[in-house]
Steps between C-alpha positions, in 0.01 A plus 500: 500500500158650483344771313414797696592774231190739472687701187615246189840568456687520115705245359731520292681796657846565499664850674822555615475640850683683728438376912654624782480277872763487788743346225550829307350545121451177259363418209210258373222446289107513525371271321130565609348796623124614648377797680620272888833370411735302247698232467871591495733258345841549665790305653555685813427364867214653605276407829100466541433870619808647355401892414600561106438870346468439129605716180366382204373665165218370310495425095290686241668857690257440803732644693795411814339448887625428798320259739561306844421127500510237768613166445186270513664148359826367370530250233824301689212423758299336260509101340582531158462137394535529126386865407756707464475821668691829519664576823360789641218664781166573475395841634236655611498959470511630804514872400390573127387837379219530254706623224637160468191316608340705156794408286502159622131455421563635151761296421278229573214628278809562198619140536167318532369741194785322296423175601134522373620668147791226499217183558284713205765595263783293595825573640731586144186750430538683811843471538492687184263771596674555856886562284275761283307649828853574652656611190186797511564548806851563497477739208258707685744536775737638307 
């Protein structure tokens, strides 16, 4: 398969979401996410083309969307020689508002921020920071 992505999309990702097609609501996981589409991890049936409208809710209280996706690619189409692979669909957003095309982009700019302070502090250090960071936050909430 060949790379035509314009927008890098983030790995690791993992959100539970809700999608609803002609088979009624299901469940399944994103596992990477940009501003064009995802890859959702799931075991159900679905067809090149299908029409999925998404719920999902972002980490780090970047709030819930809702978003329509077409089905671009399907990993029980592909070889899989040795590399294991989840089963799942890759899809491309059809109808995204910019709410969630904002949030998505600074989700992207969170993650990648910890990446760069984990490869100059190292992970235990941040790991350590982030508990503390959501501990401060939490008490402000209340």
């Amino acid at each position: 398969m060949s790379e035509r992505r314009k927008i890098d999309r983030l790995s690791p990702l993992v959100v539970r979401t809700e999608f609803a097609g002609e088979g009624g609501r299901k469940y399944g996981y994103m596992t990477n996410l940009s501003e064009e589409g995802a890859f959702l991890a799931t075991e159900e049936s679905l067809k090149l083309g299908d029409r999925l409208e998404l719920r999902f809710a972002l980490p780090w209280g970047l709030g819930e969307y809702e978003v329509v996706a077409s089905v671009q690619w399907r990993t029980s189409d592909m070889k899989h020689d040795s590399v294991e692979i989840p089963t799942g669909v890759g899809l491309s957003f059809t109808e995204i508002g910019d709410p969630a095309r904002n949030s998505i982009r600074r989700y992207q700019q969170k993650f990648f921020e910890i990446l760069a302070r984990i490869e100059k502090q190292g992970v235990n250090a941040v790991l350590a920071t982030l508990d503390q960071e959501g501990s401060s936050e939490e008490d402000t909430v209340h």
